[in-house]
C-alpha positions as CSV (number, residue, x, y, z in Angstrom):
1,X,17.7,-22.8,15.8
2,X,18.6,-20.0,14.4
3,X,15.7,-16.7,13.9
4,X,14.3,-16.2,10.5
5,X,15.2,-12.8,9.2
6,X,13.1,-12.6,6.2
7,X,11.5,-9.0,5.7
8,X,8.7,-9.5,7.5
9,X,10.9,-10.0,10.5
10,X,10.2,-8.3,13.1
11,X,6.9,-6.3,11.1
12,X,4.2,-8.3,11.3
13,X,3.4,-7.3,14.8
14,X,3.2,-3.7,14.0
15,X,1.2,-4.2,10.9
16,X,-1.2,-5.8,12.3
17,X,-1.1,-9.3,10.3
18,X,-3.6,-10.9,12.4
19,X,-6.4,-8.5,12.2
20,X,-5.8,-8.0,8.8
21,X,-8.8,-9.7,6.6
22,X,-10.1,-8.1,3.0
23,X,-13.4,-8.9,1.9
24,X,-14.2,-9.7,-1.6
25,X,-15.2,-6.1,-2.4
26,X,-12.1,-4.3,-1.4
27,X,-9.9,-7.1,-3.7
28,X,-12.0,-6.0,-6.9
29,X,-11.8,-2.1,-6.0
30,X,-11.0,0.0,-9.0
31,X,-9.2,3.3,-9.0
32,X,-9.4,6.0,-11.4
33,X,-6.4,7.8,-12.0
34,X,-6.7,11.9,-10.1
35,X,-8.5,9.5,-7.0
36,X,-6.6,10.4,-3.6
37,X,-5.7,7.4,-2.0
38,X,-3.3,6.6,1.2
39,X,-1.0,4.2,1.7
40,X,-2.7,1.4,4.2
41,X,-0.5,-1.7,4.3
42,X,-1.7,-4.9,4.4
43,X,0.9,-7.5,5.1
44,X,-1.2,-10.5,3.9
45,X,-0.2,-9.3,0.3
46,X,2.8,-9.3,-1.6
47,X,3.9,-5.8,-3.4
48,X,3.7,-3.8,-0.1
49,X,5.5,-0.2,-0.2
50,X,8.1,0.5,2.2
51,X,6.9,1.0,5.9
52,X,8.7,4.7,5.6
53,X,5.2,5.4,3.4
54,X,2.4,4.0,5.7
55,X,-0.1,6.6,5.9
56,X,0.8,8.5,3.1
57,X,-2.0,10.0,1.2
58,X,-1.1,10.7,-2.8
59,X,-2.9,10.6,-6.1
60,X,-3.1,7.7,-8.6
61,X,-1.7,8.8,-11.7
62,X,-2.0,5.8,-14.1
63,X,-2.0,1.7,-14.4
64,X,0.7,-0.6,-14.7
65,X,-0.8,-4.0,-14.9
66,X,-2.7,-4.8,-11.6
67,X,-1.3,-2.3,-9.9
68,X,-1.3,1.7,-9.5
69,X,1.0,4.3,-9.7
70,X,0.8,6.9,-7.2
71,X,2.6,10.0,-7.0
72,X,3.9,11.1,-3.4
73,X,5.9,13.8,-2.0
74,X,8.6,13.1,0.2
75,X,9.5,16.2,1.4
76,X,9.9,18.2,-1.3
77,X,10.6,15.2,-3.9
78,X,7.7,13.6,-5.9
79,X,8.2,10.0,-5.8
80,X,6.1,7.8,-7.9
81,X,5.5,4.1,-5.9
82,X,3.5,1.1,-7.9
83,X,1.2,-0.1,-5.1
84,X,-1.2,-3.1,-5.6
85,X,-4.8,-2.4,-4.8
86,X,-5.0,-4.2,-2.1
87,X,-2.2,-1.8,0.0
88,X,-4.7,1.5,-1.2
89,X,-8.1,3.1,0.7
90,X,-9.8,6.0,-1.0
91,X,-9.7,9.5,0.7
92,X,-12.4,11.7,0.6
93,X,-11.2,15.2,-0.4
């Protein structure tokens, strides 16, 4: 049979879908928009930013339904992404 070569192919493993459980807290998290946030995928959830921004660490700059925009820089190009919640941890500055 052949492979499945959907796109989590051959990403699961490295983002860790196993070990990957949110409690009930971290699905209701609010943002305020100037909070620092990085990137920290969660591959349980749909609306997850390309794996080229894992780690990033950016500022939310408004809110576009349930989800957030955040403004990134990408060498020297600010990209805005719209990330769910759920793909978002707060940094302390």
């Amino acid at each position: 049979m052949r492979r499945s070569l959907g796109k989590m192919s051959k990403r699961t493993r490295n983002l860790g879908m196993a070990q990957r459980k949110l409690s009930v807290a971290q699905k209701v998290r609010r943002y305020a928009v100037g909070d620092r946030v990085a990137l920290d995928h969660n591959s349980r959830f749909e609306g997850m930013p390309h794996p080229r921004y894992r780690g990033r660490v950016g500022t939310i700059q408004g809110v576009r339904g349930q989800s957030y925009e955040v403004e990134i820089t990408d060498g020297n190009a600010l990209k805005i992404l719209i990330i769910p919640a759920v793909h978002l941890r707060l940094v302390q500055a």
